[in-house]
C-alpha positions in Angstrom: 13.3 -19.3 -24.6 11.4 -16.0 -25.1 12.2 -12.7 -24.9 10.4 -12.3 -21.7 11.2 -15.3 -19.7 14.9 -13.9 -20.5 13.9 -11.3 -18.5 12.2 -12.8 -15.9 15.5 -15.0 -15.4 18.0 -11.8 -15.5 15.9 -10.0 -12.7 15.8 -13.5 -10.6 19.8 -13.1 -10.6 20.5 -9.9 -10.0 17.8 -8.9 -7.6 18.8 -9.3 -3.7 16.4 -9.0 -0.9 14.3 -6.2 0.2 16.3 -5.0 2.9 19.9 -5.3 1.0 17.6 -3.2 -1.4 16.4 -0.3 1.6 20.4 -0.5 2.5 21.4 0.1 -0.7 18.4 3.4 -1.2 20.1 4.9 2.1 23.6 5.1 1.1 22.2 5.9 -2.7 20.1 8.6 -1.0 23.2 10.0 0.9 25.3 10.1 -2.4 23.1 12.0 -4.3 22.1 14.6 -1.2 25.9 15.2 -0.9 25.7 16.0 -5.3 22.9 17.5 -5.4 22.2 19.5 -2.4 24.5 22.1 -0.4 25.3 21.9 3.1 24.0 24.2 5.5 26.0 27.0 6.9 27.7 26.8 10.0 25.9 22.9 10.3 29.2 21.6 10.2 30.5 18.5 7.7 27.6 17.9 5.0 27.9 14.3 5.6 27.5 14.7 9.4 24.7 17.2 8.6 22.8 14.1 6.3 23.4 12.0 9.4 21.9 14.5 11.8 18.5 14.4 9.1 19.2 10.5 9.1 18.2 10.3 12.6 15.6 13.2 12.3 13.5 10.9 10.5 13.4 8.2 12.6 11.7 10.6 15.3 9.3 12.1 12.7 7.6 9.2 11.2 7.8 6.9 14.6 4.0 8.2 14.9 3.0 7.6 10.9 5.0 4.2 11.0 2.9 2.8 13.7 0.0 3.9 12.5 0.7 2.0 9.1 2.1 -1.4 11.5 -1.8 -1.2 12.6 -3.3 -0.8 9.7 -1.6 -4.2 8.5 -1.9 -6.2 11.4 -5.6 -5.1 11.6 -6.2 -5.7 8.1 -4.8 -9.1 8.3 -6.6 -10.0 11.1 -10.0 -8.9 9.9 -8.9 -10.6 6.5 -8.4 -13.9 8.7 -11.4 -14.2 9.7 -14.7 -16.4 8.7 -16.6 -14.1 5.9 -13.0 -13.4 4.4 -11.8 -16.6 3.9 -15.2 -18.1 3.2 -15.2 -15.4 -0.2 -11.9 -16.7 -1.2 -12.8 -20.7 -0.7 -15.9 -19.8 -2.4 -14.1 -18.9 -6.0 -11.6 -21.3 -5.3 -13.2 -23.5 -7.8 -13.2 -21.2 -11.0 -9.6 -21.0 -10.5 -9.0 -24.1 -13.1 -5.8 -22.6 -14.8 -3.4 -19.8 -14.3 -5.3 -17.2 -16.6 -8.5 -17.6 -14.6 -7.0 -17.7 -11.6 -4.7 -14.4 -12.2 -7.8 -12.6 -12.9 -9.7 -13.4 -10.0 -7.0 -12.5 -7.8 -6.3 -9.3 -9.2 -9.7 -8.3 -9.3 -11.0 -9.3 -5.7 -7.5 -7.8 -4.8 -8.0 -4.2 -6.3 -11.7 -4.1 -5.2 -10.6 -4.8 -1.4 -7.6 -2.4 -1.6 -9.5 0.7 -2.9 -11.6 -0.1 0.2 -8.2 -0.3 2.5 -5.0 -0.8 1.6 -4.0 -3.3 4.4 -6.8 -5.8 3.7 -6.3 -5.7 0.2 -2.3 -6.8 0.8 -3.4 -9.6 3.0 -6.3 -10.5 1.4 -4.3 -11.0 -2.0 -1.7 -12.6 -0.3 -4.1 -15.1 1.5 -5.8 -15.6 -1.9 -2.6 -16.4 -4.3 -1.5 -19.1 -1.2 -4.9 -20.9 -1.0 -4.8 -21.1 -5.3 -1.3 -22.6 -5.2 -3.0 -24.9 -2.8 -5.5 -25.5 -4.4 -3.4 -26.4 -7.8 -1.1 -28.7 -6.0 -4.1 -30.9 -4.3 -5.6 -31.0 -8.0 -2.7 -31.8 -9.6 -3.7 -28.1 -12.2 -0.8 -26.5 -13.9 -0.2 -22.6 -12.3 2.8 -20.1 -12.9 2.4 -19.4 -8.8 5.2 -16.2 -9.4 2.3 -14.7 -11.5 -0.3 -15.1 -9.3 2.0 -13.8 -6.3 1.9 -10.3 -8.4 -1.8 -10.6 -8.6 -2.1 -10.5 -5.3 0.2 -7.4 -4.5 -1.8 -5.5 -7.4 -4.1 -3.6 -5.1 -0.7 -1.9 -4.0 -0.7 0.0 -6.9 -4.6 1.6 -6.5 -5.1 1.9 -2.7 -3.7 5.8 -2.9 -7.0 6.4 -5.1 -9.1 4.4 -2.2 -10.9 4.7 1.0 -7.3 4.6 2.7 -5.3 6.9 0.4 -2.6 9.2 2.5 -3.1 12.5 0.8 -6.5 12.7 0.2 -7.1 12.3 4.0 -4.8 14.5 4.7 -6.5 17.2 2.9 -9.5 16.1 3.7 -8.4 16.8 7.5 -6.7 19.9 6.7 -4.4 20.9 9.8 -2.3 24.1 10.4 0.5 21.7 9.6 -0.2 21.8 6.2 1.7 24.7 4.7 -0.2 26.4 1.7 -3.4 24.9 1.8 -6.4 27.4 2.9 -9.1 25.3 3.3 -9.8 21.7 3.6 -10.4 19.6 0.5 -13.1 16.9 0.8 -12.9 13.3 -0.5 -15.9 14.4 -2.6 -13.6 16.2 -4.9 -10.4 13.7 -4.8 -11.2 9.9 -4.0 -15.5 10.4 -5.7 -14.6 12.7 -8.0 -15.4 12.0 -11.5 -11.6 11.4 -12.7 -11.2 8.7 -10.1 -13.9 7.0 -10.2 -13.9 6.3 -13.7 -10.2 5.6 -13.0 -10.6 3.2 -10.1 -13.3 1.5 -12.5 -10.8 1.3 -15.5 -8.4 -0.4 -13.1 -10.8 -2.9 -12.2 -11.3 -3.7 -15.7 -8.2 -3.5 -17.4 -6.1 -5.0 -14.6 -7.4 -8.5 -14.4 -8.0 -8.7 -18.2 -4.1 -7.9 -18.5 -3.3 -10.5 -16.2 -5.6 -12.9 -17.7 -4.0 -12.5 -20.8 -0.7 -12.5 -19.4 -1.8 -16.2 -18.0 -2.5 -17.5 -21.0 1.1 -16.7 -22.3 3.3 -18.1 -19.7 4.3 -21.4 -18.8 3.2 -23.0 -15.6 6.2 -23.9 -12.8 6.5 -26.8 -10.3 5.2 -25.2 -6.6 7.0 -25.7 -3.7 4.9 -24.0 -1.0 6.7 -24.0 2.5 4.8 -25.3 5.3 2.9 -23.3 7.6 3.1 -23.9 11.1 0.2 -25.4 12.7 -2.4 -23.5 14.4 -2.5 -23.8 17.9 -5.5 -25.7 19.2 -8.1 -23.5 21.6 -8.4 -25.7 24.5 -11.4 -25.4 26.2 -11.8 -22.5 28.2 -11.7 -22.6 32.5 -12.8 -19.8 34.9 -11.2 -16.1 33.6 -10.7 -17.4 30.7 -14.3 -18.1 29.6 -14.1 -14.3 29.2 -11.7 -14.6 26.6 -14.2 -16.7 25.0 -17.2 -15.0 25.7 -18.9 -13.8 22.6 -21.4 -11.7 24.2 -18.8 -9.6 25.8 -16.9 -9.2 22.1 -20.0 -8.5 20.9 -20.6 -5.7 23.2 -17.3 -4.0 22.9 -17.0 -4.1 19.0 -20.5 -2.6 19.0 -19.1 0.2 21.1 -16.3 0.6 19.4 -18.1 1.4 16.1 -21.1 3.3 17.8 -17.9 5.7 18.7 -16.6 5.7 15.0 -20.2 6.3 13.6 -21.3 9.0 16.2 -18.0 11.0 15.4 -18.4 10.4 11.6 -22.3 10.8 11.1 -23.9 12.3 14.4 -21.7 14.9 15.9 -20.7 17.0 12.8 -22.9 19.7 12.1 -22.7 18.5 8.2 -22.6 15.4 7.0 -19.2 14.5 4.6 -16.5 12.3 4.2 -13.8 14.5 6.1 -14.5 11.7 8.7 -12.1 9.3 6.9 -8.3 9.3 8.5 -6.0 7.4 9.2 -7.4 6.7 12.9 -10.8 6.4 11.8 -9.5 3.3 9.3 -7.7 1.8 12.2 -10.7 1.9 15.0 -12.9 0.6 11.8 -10.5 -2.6 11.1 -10.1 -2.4 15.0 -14.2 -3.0 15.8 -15.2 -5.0 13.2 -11.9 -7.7 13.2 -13.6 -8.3 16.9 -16.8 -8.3 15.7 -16.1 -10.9 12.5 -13.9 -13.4 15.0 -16.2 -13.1 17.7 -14.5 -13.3 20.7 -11.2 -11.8 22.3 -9.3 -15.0 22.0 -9.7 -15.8 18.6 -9.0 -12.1 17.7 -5.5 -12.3 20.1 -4.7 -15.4 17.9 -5.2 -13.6 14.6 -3.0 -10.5 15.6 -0.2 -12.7 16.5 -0.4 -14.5 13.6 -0.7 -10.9 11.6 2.2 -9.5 13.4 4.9 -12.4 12.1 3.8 -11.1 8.2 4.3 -7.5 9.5 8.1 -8.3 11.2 10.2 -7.3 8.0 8.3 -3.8 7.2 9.1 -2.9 11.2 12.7 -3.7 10.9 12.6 -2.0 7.5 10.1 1.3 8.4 13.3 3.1 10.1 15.6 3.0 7.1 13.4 4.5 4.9 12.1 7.1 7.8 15.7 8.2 8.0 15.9 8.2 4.1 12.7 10.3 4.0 14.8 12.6 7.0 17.9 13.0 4.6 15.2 14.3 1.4 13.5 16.5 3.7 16.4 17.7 5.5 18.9 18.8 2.8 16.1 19.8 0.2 17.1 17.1 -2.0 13.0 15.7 -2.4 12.8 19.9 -3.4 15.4 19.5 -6.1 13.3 15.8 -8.0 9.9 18.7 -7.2 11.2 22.2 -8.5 13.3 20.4 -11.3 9.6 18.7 -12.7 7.8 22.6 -11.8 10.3 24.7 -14.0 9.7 22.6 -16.9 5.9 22.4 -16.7 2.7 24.2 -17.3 -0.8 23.7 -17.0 -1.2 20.9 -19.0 2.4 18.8 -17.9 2.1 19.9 -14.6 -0.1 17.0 -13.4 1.8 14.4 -15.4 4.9 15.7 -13.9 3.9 15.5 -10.7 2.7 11.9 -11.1 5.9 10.9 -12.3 8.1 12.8 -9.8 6.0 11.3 -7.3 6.8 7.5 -8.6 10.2 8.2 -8.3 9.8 9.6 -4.5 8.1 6.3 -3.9 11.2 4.3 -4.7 13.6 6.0 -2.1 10.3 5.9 0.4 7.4 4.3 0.4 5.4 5.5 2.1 2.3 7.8 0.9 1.7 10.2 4.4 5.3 10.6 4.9 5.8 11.8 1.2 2.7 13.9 0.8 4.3 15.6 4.5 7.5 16.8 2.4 6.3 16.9 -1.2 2.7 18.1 -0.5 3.2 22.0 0.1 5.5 22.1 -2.9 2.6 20.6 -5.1 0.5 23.3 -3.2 2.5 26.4 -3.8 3.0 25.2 -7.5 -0.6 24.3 -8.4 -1.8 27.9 -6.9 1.1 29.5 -8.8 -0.1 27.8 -12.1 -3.9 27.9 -11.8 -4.4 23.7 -12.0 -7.0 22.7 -9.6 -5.6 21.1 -6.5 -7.8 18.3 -6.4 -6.6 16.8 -9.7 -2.6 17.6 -8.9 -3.2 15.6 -5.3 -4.4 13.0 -6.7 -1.4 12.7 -9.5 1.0 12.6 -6.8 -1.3 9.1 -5.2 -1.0 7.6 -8.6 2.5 8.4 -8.9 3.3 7.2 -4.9 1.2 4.2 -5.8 1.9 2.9 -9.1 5.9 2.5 -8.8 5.3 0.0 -5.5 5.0 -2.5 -8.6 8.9 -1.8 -8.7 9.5 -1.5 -4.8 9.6 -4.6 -3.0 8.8 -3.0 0.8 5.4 -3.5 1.0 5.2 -6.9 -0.6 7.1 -8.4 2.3 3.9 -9.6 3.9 2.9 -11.4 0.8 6.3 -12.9 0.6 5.8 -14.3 3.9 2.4 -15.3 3.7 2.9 -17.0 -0.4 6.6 -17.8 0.6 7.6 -16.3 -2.7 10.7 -14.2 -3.8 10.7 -10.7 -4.3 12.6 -11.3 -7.2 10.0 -13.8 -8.9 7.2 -12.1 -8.5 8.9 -8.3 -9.9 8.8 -9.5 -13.8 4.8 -9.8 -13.7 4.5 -6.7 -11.1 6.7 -4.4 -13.8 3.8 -5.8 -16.0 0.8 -4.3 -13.8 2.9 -1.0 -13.2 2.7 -0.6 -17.3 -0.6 -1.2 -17.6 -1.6 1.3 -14.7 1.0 3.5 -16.5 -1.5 3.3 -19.5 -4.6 4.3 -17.5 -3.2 6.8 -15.0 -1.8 9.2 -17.7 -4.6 8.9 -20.0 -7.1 10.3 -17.3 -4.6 12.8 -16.5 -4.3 13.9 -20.0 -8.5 13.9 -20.5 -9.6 15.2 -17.4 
């Protein structure tokens, strides 16, 4: 046995489930709050003033926490439908082996997540489950764990995307947004010339490395669970032909993104990318997952489909809201952010903010709610050091993004959907997060 299936089986042991694992972050978080950060004077108990922040949390990121539930069951539904899953069917045949297959994954996965982040999930996720079919009915040899990770890989580029949390957010600078003076367009974050030549090196380098890694492991018996059946679409009587009617889908999806492309392209005096928010992603996936399934009844049966892969991130979303509550709320996400400021300057700075921002990630993951808390810090220190904003918010989206590799939260759809393990899939993701390691500090270093 080698060195790294040793590995693969120690993490299979010890690992539990995602939500033991988001348990386990909040009374972590609370022990090191109580260490690390002082109470509050007159506030009473420090571990009834953690608790007040606890519950703080949960009314703060209610608003962000839906908006991210909609963005996933949108881009699962849009991902259901017929031009989606006619792309994956259509490659379905170079996938002959567990190398080739790992590296079409990744790649189609990475390229759909730097577009949005929720259609990349699904789409991975959709794609590794139709290869393990695919290998079962033809009797080929697959590592399926492997080609689970493949599919989660866009998790670690979709801050650098279309979809990316901070970048909007500066983008659509609001008052809100303590130490920023003036809005920062995507032009100089997600297009600038140090992303783009890093979002191209990830769609190089990533589905090589997993290539590679396919060739080195050794391919596992699949048991994929069933799927429940698809309810049938009886014909539709009286009302319901409405629910079928394409023409009237056709009309209200075409609405829908005559809004979107009035308020993006038409209204504004000057044409730019400040357009792109979080609400502008979720009427886009909203108006064209209509448009793509063709009629209301067939888009009601994707979203209820879409919302069973989306049931363990809602249960989960409040723990690490109140987790994000206690950071904020004692100054403990301050303490990980001034300790990496006092020991940089302008050359570390950047690195250190992408690696304080990895470790944020694993207590909360979640990009908007950790740009809300660690974004004016970031702020304050690039102005006080003279580094150019731009480059410092987008170290903090590769850091945010790169250590989901290591945090199970947002691979719970996949799970669902592939009907694999957090814990088999984490050996290979650990892989990818090394390999992004690689590319995201070499352009912070040369740029």
């Amino acid at each position: 046995m080698s060195i790294s299936e040793k590995f693969i089986g120690v993490i299979k042991k010890i690992l539990p489930s995602p939500f033991t694992i988001a348990v386990l972050l909040t009374l972590f978080t609370v022990f090191l709050a109580l260490i690390l950060t002082p109470p509050k004077p007159d506030g009473g108990m420090h571990i009834l003033q953690l608790g007040g922040y606890w519950q703080d949390g949960f009314d703060d990121f209610f608003k962000f926490g839906m908006q991210m539930m909609l963005i996933l069951v949108l881009g699962h539904a849009l991902a259901l439908t017929k031009p989606f899953t006619s792309l994956i069917n259509s490659t379905l045949k170079y996938c002959t082996s567990t190398a080739n297959a790992a590296l079409l994954v990744t790649f189609i996965t990475v390229a759909m997540a730097l577009f949005n982040w929720g259609l990349g999930l699904i789409i991975g996720a959709l794609y590794a489950r139709k290869v393990a079919e695919y290998a079962q009915q033809n009797k080929i040899p697959l590592n399926y764990p492997l080609i689970g990770a493949a599919g989660y890989s866009g998790l670690m580029v979709w801050h650098g995307g279309l979809s990316g949390s901070a970048p909007a957010a500066v983008a659509n600078k609001s008052d809100d947004i303590v130490g920023l003076e003036s809005a920062i367009s995507m032009s100089e974050t997600v297009f600038s010339s140090m992303n783009l030549v890093t979002s191209i090196l990830l769609l190089i380098i990533l589905p090589l490395g997993m290539y590679f890694m396919g060739k080195r492991v050794e391919p596992q018996k699949i048991n994929l669970p069933r799927r429940p059946k698809k309810e049938k679409m009886n014909p539709a009587v009286g009302a319901e032909k409405l629910d079928d009617a394409g023409w009237l889908a056709l009309l209200f999806s075409l609405i829908v993104i005559s809004i979107i492309a009035y308020f993006a392209f038409i209204k504004p005096e000057v044409i730019s990318l400040d357009f792109l928010n979080l609400n502008f992603i979720i009427l886009m996936l909203f108006g064209f997952a209509i448009l793509l399934h063709g009629s209301f009844r067939k888009f009601n049966m994707a979203i209820q489909e879409a919302i069973g892969g989306a049931a363990g991130i809602m249960i989960q979303f409040p723990l690490y809201a109140g987790i994000m509550g206690i950071m904020k709320g004692s100054g403990l996400i301050g303490v990980f952010s001034e300790f990496f400021i006092s020991i940089s300057n302008q050359v570390t700075f950047p690195l250190f903010t992408f690696l304080s921002a990895g470790l944020v990630n694993l207590f909360v993951p979640s990009g908007g709610g950790q740009w809300a808390v660690q974004g004016p810090i970031i702020i304050e220190a690039a102005n006080e050091l003279q580094i150019p904003l731009n480059k410092c918010i987008m170290a903090l989206a590769y850091g945010d993004q790169i250590t989901n590799m290591l945090q199970p939260f947002w691979a719970l759809p996949l799970l669902g959907i592939t009907g694999l393990k957090a814990k088999e899939i984490l050996p290979y993701s650990a892989y990818l997060l090394l390999l992004g390691l690689f590319i995201f500090i070499s352009m912070l270093l040369i740029f």
